[in-house]
C-alpha positions as CSV (number, residue, x, y, z in Angstrom):
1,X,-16.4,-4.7,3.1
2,X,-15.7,-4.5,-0.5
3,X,-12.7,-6.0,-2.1
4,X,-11.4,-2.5,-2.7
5,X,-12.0,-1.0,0.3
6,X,-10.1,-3.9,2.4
7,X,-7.2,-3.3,0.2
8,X,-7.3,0.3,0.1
9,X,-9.4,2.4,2.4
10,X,-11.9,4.7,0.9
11,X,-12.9,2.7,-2.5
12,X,-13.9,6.2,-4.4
13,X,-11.3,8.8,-2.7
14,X,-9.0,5.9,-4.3
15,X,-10.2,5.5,-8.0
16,X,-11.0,9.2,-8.2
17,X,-7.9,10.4,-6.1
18,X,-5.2,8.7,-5.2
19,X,-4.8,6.4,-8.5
20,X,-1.9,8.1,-9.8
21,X,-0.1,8.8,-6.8
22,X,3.4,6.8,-6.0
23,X,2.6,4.9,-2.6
24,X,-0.3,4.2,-1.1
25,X,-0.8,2.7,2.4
26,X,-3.7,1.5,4.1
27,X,-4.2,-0.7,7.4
28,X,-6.6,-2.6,8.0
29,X,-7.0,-6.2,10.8
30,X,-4.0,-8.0,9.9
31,X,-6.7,-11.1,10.3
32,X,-8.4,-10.0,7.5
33,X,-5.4,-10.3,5.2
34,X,-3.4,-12.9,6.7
35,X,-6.3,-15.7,6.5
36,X,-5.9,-15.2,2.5
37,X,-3.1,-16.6,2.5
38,X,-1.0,-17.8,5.6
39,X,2.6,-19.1,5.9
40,X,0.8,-22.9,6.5
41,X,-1.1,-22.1,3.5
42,X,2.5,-21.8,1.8
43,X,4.0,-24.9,3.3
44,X,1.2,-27.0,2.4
45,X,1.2,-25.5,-0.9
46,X,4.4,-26.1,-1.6
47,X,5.3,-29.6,0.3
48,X,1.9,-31.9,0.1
49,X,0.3,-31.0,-3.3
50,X,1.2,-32.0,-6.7
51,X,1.5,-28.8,-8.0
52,X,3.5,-27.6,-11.3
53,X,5.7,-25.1,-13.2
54,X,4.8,-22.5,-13.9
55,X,2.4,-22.2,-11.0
56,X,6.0,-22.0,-8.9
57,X,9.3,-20.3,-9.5
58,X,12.0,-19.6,-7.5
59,X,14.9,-16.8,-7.4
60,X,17.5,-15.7,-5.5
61,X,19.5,-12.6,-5.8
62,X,17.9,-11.3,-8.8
63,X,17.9,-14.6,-10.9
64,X,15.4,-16.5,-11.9
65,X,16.6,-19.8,-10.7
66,X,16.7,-23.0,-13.3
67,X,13.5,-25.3,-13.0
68,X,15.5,-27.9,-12.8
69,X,17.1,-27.2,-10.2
70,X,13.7,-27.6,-8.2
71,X,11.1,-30.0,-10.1
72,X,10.8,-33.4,-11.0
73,X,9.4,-35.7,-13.8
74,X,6.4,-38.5,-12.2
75,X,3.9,-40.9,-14.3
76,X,0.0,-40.2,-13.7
77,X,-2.3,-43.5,-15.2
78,X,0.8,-44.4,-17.8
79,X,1.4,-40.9,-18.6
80,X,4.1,-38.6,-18.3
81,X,3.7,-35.2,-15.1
82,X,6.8,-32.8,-15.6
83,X,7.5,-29.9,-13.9
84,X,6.7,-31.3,-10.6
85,X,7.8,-29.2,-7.6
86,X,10.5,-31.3,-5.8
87,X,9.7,-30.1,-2.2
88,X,12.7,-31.6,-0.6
89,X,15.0,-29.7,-3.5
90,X,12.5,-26.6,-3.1
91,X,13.3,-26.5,0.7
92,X,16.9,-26.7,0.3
93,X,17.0,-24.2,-2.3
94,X,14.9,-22.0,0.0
95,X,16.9,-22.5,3.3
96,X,19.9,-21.3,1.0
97,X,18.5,-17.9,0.0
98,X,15.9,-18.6,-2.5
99,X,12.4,-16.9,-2.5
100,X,9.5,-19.3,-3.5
101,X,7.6,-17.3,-5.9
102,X,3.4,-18.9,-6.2
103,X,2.0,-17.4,-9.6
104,X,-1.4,-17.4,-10.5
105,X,-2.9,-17.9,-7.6
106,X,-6.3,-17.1,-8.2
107,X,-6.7,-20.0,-10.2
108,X,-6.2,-22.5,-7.3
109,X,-6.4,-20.8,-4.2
110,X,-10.2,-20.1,-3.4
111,X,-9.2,-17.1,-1.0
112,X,-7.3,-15.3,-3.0
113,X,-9.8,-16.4,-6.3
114,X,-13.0,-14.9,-4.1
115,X,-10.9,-12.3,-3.5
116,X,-9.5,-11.0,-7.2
117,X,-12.9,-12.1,-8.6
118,X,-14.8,-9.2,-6.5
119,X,-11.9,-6.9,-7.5
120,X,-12.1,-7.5,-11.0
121,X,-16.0,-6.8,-10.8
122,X,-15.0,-3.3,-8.7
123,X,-12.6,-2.2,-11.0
124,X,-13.3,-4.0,-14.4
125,X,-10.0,-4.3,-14.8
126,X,-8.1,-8.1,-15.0
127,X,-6.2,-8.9,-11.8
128,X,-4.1,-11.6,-10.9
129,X,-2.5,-12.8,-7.5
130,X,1.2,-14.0,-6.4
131,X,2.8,-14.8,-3.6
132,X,6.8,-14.5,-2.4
133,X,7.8,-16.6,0.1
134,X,11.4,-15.5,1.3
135,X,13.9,-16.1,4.2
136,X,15.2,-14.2,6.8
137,X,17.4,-11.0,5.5
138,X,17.1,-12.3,2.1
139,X,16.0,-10.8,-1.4
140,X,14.5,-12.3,-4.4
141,X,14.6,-9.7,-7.1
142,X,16.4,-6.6,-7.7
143,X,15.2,-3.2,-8.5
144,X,12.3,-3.6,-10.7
145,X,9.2,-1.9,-11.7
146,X,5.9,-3.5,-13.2
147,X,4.2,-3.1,-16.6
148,X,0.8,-3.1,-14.1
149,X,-0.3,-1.5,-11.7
150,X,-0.1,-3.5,-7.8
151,X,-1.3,-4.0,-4.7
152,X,1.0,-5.7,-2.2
153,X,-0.1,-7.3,1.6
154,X,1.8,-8.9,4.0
155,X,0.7,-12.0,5.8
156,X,3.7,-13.5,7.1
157,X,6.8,-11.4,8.6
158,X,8.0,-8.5,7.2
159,X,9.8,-6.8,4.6
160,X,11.4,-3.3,3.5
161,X,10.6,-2.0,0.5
162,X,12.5,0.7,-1.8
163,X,10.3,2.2,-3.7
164,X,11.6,4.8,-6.3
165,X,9.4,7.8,-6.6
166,X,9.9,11.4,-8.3
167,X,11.2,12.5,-5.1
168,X,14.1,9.7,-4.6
169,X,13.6,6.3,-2.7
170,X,11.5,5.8,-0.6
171,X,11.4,3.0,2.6
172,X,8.7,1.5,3.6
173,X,8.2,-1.5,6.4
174,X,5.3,-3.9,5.4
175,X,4.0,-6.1,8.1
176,X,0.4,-8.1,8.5
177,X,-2.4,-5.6,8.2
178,X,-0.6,-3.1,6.0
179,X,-1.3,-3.1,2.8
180,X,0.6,-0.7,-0.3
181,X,-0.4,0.2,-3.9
182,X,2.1,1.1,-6.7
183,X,1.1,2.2,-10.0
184,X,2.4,0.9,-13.2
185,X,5.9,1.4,-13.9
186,X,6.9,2.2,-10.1
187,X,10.5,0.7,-9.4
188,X,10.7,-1.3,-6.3
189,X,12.9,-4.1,-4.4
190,X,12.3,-5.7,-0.9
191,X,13.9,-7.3,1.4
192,X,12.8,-10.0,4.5
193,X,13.8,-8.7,7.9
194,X,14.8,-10.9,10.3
195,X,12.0,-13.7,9.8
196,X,10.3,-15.7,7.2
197,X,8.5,-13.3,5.1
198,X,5.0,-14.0,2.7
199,X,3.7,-11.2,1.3
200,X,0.8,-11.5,-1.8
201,X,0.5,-9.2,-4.7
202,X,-2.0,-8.4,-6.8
203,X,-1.6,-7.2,-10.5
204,X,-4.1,-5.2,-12.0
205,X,-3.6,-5.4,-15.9
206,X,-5.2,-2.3,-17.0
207,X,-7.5,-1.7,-19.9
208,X,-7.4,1.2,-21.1
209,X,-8.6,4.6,-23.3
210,X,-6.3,3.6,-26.7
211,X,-7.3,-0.3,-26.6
212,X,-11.2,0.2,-25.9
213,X,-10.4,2.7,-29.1
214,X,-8.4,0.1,-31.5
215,X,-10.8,-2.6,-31.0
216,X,-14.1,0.2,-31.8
217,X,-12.1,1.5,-34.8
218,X,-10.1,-0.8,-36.3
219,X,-13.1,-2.6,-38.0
220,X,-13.7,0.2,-39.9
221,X,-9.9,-0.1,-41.5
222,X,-9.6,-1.1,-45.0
223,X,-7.4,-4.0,-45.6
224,X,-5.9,-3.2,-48.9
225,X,-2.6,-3.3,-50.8
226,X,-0.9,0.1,-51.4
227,X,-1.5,0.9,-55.1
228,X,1.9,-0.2,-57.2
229,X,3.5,2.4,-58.2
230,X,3.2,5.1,-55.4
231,X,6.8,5.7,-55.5
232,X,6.9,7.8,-58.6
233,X,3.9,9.4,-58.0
234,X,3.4,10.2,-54.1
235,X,0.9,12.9,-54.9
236,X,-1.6,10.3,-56.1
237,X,-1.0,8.6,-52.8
238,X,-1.5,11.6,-50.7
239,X,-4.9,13.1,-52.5
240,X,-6.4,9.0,-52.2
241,X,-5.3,8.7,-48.2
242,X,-6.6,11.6,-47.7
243,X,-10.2,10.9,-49.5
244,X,-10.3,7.7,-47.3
245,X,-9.3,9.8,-44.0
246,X,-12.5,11.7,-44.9
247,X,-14.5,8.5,-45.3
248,X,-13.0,7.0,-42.0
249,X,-13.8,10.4,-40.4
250,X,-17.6,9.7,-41.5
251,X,-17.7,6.1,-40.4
252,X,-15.9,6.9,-37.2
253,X,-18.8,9.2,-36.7
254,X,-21.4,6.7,-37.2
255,X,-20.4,4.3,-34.8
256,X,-22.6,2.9,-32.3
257,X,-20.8,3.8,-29.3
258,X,-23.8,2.0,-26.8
259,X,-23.1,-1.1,-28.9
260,X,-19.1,-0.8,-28.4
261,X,-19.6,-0.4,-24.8
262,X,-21.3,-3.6,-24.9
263,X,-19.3,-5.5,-26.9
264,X,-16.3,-4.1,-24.7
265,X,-18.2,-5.6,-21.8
266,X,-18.5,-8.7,-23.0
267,X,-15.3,-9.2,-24.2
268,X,-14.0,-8.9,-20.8
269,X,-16.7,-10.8,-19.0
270,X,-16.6,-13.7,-21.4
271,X,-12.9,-13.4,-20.3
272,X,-12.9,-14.6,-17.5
273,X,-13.1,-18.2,-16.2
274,X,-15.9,-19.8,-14.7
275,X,-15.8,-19.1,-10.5
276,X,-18.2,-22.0,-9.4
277,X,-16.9,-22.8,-6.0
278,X,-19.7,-25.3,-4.2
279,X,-21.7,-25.8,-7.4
280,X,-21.7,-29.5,-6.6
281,X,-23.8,-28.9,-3.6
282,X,-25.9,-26.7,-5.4
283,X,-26.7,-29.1,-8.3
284,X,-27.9,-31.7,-6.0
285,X,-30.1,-29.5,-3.7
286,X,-33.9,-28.5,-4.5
287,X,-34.9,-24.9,-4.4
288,X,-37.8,-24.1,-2.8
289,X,-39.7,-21.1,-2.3
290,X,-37.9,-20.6,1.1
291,X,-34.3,-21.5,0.0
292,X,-32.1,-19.1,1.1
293,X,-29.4,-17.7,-1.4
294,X,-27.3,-15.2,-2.3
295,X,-24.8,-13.9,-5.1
296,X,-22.4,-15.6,-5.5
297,X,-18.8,-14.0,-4.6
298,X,-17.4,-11.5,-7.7
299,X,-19.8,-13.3,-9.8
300,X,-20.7,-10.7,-12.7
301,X,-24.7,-10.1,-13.6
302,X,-25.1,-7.1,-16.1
303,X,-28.1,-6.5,-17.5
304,X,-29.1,-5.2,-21.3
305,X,-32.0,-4.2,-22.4
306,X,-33.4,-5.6,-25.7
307,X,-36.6,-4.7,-26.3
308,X,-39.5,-7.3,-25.1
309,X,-36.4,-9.5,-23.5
310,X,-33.2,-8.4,-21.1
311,X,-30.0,-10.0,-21.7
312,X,-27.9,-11.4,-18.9
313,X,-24.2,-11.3,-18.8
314,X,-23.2,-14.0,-16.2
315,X,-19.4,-14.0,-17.2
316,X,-18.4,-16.8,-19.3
317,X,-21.8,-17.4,-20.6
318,X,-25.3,-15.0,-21.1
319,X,-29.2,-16.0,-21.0
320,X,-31.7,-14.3,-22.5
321,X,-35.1,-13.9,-20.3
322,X,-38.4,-12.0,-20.8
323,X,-38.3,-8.3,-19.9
324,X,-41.4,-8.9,-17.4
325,X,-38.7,-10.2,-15.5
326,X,-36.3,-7.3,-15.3
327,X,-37.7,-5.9,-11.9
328,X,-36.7,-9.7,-10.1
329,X,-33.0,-9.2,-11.7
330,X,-33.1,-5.8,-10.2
331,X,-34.2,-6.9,-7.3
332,X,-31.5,-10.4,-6.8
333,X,-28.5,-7.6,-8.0
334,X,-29.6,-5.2,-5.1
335,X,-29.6,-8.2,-2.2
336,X,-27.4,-9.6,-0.4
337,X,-29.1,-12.7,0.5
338,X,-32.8,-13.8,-0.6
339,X,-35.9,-16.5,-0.6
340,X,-37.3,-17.0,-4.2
341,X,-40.4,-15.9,-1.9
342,X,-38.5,-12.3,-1.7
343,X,-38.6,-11.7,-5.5
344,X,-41.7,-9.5,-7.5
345,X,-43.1,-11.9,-9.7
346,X,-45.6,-15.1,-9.0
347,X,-44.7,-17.8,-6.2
348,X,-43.7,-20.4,-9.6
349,X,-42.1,-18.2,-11.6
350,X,-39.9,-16.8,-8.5
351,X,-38.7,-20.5,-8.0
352,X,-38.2,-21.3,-11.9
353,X,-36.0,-17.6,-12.4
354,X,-33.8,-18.5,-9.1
355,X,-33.6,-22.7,-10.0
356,X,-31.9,-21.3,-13.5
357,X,-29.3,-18.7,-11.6
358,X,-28.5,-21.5,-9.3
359,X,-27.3,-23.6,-12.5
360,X,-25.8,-20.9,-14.1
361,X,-23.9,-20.0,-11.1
362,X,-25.2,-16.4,-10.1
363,X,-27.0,-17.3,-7.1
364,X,-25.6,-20.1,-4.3
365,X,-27.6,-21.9,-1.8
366,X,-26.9,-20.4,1.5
């Protein structure tokens, strides 16, 4: 099941369909949801590591609490940690009212960073993934909306959301299994029932028509001071902005639109960080002919043509390979697991291709 279609059903009725509409609900095994991120998950998170602002922050009643009211200053080999979560402080905070608030998630959490790295590859849009712990009956933020669109699970408890449509408000009960889209600009609020409530949102931070468009033509913008003088004679002005108009028009026209497609691809691939969970392991083992692999999770591999050789977008980094090798590319994109035995080309160069992937972090050793 892809990432999409846990969150949200029917992957293509959603992106074709369903993307502009106000609420969306879909259920799916609450298992499936709640091992992302469970309420021990929380607690462990929040009492027995060392973690920071502003990977935490706390509210209550529409505020955005002080963080010093919750962290801590420490010493790590002689030099100074701040903005240590004070667990005991956190707690006490909490069992008054506060929501915990986890940001960023998918930097440190490797369930919820499998998870938006295989969203982000389905929607080529940059996600992100927080977390609100609250208590019983309690409420974190007020009426709000998002500058992005969301999707929000439950894996802990429950909680009633108002969400503000065309139509008027709008209630809706979120427990484990059920999951809820919101487009941008939705307003919302929710509240914990009677127990401890976790629920996990994802923020997809769209790119769109009008910045694919700036960053193609805005290149082609001259840079140049105004001409002095262009107050006392604005007809001078006019006939020379519109002679470069026309001259704009005729460079707009010329522009490469394959290559800004590329370029727009790379820009966000080479975005996004490195997602090399196990790679230890797979540094230190020897592949074989009959080493099993597979793709690593929302790991990125797009493929351009250049003549005699195929470049290899893998994310933060590309490779460059001989085009002879296009149809074993083709062929590890299309698999879900494989043997360097599986692969098109001869028994060496199928183990030399898939030793490089392994270090570059496409492939993983099963």
């Amino acid at each position: 099941m892809s990432a999409l279609d846990l969150l949200s059903g029917d992957a293509q009725t959603f992106l074709g369909k369903v993307w502009a509409s106000r609420v969306h609900l879909h259920r799916t095994a609450p298992d499936a949801l709640v091992g992302l991120l469970s309420l021990d998950d929380a607690d462990h998170l929040l009492t027995s590591t060392a973690i920071r602002t502003p990977a935490i922050r706390m509210a209550k009643d529409g505020a955005v609490l002080p963080e010093s009211t919750y962290t801590r200053s420490a010493t790590l080999a002689n030099k100074p940690l701040t903005g240590l979560v004070d667990a005991r402080k956190a707690l006490e905070l909490f069992a008054d009212g506060a929501t915990v608030v986890f940001q960023g998630l998918q930097r440190y959490w490797p369930p919820l960073t499998r998870l938006v790295a295989e969203l982000e590859l389905e929607l080529g849009h940059p996600c992100q993934a927080n977390a609100y712990l609250t208590p019983p009956g309690s409420q974190g933020f007020a009426v709000h909306s998002d500058s992005h669109d969301v999707f929000v699970f439950q894996t802990a408890g429950s909680k009633l959301w108002e969400v503000h449509g065309q139509d008027g408000p709008e209630e809706v009960l979120l427990e484990p299994g059920l999951s809820m889209y919101l487009p941008t600009g939705t307003p919302h609020a929710a509240r914990a029932q009677e127990t401890v409530s976790l629920h996990v949102t994802l923020g997809i931070n769209q790119l769109t028509w009008g910045g694919l468009l700036e960053r193609t033509v805005v290149p082609l913008l001259p840079d140049e001071h105004l001409p002095a003088g262009f107050l006392d004679d604005p007809a001078a002005l006019t006939a020379e902005l519109a002679d470069r108009l026309e001259r704009l028009a005729d460079d707009v026209r010329r522009i490469d639109t394959r290559g800004a497609v590329e370029a727009e691809i790379r820009r966000f691939l080479t975005s996004r960080p490195p997602r090399l969970s196990g790679g230890l392991h797979d540094v230190l083992a020897e592949v074989t002919g009959t080493t099993s692999l597979r793709r690593r999770p929302g790991h990125p591999c797009v493929l351009l043509d250049r003549g005699e050789q195929v470049e290899v977008l893998l994310g933060d980094r590309s490779i460059t390979v001989p085009a002879w090798i296009r149809p074993a590319l083709d062929d590890i994109r299309a698999r879900a697991e494989l043997t360097p035995a599986d692969l098109p080309l001869d028994a060496k160069s199928n183990v030399v291709l898939c030793r490089r992937l392994v270090r570059e972090g496409l492939l993983e050793i099963v």
